[in-house]
C-alpha positions in Angstrom: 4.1 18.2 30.2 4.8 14.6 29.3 8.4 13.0 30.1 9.9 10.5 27.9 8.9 6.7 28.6 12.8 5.8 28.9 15.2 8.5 30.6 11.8 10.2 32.7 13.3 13.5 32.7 13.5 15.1 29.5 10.1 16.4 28.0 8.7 14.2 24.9 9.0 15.6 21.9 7.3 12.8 19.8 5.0 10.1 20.7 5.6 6.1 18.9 2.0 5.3 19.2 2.3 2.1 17.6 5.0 1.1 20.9 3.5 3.0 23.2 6.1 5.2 24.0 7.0 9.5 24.3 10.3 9.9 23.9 12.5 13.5 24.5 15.6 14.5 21.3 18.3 12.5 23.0 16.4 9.2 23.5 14.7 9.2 20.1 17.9 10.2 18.4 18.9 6.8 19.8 16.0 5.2 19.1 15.9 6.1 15.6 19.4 5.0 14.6 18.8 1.8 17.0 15.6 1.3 15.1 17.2 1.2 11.8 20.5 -1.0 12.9 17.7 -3.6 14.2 16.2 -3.0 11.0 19.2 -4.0 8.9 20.5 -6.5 11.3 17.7 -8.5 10.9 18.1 -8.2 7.3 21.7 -10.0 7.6 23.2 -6.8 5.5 25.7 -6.3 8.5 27.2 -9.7 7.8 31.1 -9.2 7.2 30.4 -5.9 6.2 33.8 -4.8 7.3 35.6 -2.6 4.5 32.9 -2.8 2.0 30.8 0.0 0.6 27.3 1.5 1.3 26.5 4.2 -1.4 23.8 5.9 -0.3 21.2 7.6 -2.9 20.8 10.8 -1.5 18.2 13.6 -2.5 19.0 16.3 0.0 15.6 15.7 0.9 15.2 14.7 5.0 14.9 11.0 4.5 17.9 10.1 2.2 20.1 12.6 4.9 18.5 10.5 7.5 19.7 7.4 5.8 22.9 9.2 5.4 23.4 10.2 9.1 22.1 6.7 10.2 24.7 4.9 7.9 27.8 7.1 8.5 27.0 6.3 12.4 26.5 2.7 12.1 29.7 2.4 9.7 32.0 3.4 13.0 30.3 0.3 14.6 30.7 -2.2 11.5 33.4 -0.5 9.7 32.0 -0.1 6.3 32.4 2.8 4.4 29.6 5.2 3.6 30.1 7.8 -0.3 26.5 9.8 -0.9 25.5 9.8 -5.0 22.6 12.4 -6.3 21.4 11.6 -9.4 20.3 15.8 -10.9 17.2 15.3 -12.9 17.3 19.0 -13.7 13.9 19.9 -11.8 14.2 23.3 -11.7 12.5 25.0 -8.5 13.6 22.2 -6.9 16.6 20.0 -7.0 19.1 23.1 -7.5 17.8 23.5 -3.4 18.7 19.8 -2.2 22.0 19.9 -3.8 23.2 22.4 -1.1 21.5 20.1 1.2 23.2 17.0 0.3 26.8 19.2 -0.1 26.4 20.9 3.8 25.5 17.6 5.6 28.1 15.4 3.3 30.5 17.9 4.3 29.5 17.6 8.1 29.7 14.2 8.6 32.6 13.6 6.2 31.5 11.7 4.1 32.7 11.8 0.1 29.4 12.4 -2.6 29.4 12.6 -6.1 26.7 13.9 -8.1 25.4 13.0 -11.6 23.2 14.9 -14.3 20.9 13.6 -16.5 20.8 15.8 -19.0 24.8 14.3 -19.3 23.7 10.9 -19.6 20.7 11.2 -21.6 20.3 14.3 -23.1 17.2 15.8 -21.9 15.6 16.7 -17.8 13.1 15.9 -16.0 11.4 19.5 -16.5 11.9 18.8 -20.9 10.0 15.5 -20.8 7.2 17.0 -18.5 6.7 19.6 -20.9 6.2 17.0 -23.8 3.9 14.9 -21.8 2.3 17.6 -20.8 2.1 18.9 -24.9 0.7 15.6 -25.6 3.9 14.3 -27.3 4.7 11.1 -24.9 2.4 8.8 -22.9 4.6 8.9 -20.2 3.5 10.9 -16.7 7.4 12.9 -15.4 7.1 10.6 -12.2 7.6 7.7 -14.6 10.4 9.2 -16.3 12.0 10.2 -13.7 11.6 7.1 -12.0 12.9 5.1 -15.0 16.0 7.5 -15.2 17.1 7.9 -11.7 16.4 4.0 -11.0 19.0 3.1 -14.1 21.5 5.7 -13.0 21.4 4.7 -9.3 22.5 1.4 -9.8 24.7 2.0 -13.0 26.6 4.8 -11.0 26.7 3.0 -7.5 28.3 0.1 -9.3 30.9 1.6 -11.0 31.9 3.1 -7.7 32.3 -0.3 -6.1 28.9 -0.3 -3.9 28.3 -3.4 -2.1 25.0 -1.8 -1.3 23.1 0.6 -2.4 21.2 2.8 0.2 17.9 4.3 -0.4 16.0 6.6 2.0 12.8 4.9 1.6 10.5 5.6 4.7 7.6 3.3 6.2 4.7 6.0 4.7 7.0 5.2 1.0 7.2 1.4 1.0 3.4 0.9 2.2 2.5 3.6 -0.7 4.9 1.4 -2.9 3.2 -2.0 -2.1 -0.2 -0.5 -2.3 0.3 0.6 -5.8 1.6 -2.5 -7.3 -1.4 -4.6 -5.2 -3.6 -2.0 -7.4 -1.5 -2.6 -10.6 -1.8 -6.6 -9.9 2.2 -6.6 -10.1 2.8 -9.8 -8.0 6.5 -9.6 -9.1 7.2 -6.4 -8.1 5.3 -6.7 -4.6 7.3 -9.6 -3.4 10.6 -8.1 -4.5 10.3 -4.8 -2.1 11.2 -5.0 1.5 13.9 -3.6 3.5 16.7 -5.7 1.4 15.8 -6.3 -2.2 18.2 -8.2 -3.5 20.7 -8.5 -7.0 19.1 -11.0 -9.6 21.9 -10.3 -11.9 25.5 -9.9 -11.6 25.0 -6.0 -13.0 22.2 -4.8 -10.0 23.7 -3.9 -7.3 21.2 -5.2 -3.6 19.3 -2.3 -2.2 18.9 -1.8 1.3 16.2 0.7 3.3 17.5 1.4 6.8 13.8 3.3 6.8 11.8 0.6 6.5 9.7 0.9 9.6 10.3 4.9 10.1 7.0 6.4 9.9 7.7 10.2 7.8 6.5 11.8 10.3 9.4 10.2 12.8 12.3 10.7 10.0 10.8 14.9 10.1 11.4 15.3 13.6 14.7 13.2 13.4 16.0 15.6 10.7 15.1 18.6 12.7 16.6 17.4 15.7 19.9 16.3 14.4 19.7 19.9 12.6 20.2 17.7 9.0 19.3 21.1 7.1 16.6 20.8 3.9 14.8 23.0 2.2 10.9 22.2 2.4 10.4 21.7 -1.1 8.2 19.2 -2.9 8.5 18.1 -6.3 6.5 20.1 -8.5 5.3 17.2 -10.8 4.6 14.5 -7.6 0.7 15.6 -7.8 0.0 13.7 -11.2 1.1 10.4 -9.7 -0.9 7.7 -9.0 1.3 7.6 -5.4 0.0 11.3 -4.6 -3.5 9.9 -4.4 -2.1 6.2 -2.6 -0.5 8.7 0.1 -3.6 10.7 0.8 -5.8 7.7 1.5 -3.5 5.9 3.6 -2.9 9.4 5.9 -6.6 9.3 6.1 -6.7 5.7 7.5 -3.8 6.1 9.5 -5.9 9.4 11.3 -8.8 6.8 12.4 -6.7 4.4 13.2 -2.8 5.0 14.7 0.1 2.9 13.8 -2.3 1.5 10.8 0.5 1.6 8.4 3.0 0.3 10.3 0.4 -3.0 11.2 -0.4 -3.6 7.7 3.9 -3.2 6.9 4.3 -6.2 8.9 1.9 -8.1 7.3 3.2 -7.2 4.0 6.4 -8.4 4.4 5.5 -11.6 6.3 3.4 -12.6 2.7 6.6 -11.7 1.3 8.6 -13.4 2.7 6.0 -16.3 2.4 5.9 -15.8 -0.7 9.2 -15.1 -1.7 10.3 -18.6 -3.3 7.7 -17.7 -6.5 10.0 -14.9 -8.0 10.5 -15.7 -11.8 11.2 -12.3 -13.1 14.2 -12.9 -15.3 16.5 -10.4 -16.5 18.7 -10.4 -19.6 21.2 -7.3 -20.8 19.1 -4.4 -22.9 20.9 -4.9 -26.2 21.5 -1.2 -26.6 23.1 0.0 -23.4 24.4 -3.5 -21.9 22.4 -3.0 -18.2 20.2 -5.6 -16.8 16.8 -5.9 -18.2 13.6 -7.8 -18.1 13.1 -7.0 -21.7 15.5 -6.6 -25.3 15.4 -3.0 -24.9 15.6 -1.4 -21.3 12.8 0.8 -20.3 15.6 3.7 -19.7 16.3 3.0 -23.8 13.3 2.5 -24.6 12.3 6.5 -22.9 15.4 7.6 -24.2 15.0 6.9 -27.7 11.6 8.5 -27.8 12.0 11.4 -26.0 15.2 12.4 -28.2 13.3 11.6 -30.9 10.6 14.3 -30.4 13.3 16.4 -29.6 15.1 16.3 -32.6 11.5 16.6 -34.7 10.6 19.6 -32.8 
């Protein structure tokens, strides 16, 4: 049996291989919320954070409760307040599980959430633009859509409920799968704008922080299971079309040969970021249709909108 490296007593339940360390539930429980205040600390996002507001984007899925648990526990500390938002893309199968999720932990740690539909704000789910990809009749893959859609919404919503932040759930295994991808795409922009704070370029985005950051998945699994945050083990049905699918696989296989690989080659993507950081020229402008930020005339949320409901209507 192997003790934990810091209290010596307890039995390990999960080895950090990247710090060298076993730790038993009650010291990793600490270590994990510890890991993520660091995390955010370093960031600055704790500065004169006193009565402001961190909504946190919350799937029902075991990261976004994590970054849930971790914030309403850290607000006691910096006395911030902490309001949960899930965006309902209407995947069935799927999302009608993580509601409940999101609903019995919100409701545990007292903390207010609000919830928002799609189909309300655009007229169509996730599950009807699938089927018209998959039909042939739009160019766009659901992950995309979905992406687009919940992306918009997030920081719409979050704003209009007074967020000075907006908290994702975003996990070590995510961000490295994240970077990879737009390294592959040759998106330079979007590469040096990720991190663990990405911040507002216009007066309508509202910053994003990931308390996650350097959380490998497997760490926020056991954390979720020890602090009894209840999920359903669900996947998305559509996530094996995306090019991320594929990113993930590859970088499980590297980390397998060799341990703490993706946490290594984190760290050295956000020191070129933050090298780097001073060439950002991406400039956003208003979509002329809906009023939110955008980098073109029309948002890419309008733009899908518009296209979809247009096959719709012809069908």
């Amino acid at each position: 049996m192997t003790l934990c490296s810091i209290c010596g007593k307890e039995k390990a339940v999960i080895k950090i291989p990247y710090e060298g360390k076993y730790l038993c539930k009650k010291c990793f429980k600490k270590y994990f919320v510890e890991k993520a205040e660091k995390t955010l600390k370093k960031a600055n996002v704790f500065s004169n954070s006193s009565g402001k507001l961190f909504v946190v984007a919350t799937s029902g899925g075991k990261d976004s409760l994590n970054a849930l648990y971790v914030m309403k526990t850290l607000s006691k500390k910096y006395g911030f307040d902490v309001e949960a938002l899930l965006i309902n893309e209407g995947i069935s199968g799927y999302r009608e599980f993580t509601i409940k999720a999101l609903i019995k932990v919100a409701n545990r740690l007292n903390v207010p959430y609000r919830i928002v539909d799609v189909k309300k704000h655009f007229g169509f789910t996730i599950d009807e633009a699938a089927k018209l990809f998959f039909e042939g009749k739009i160019e766009w893959k659901p992950c995309t859509v979905c992406g687009v859609i919940r992306r918009y919404l997030l920081n719409k919503v979050s704003r209009e409920m007074g967020a000075s932040y907006l908290v994702t759930g975003h996990n070590l295994d995510d961000d490295l799968q994240t970077a990879v991808m737009n390294l592959i795409r040759g998106d330079f922009q979007a590469l040096i704008r990720g991190g663990v704070v990405v911040k507002a370029e216009h007066p309508k985005l509202v910053p994003r922080v990931r308390p996650l950051h350097y959380i490998y998945e497997k760490e926020s699994l056991i954390h979720s299971i020890i602090t009894e945050l209840e999920t359903p083990y669900v996947e998305c049905s559509y996530a094996p079309y995306s090019l991320r699918w594929n990113i993930r696989e590859l970088l499980n296989k590297l980390e397998a040969v060799e341990s703490g690989f993706k946490y290594r080659l984190m760290v050295k993507i956000d020191d070129l970021r933050e090298r780097f950081s001073k060439y950002k020229v991406q400039k956003f402008t208003e979509c002329r249709l809906c009023g939110e930020p955008s980098a073109k005339e029309i948002c890419k949320a309008c733009e899908i909108k518009l296209r979809i409901m247009k096959v719709l209507e012809n069908a």
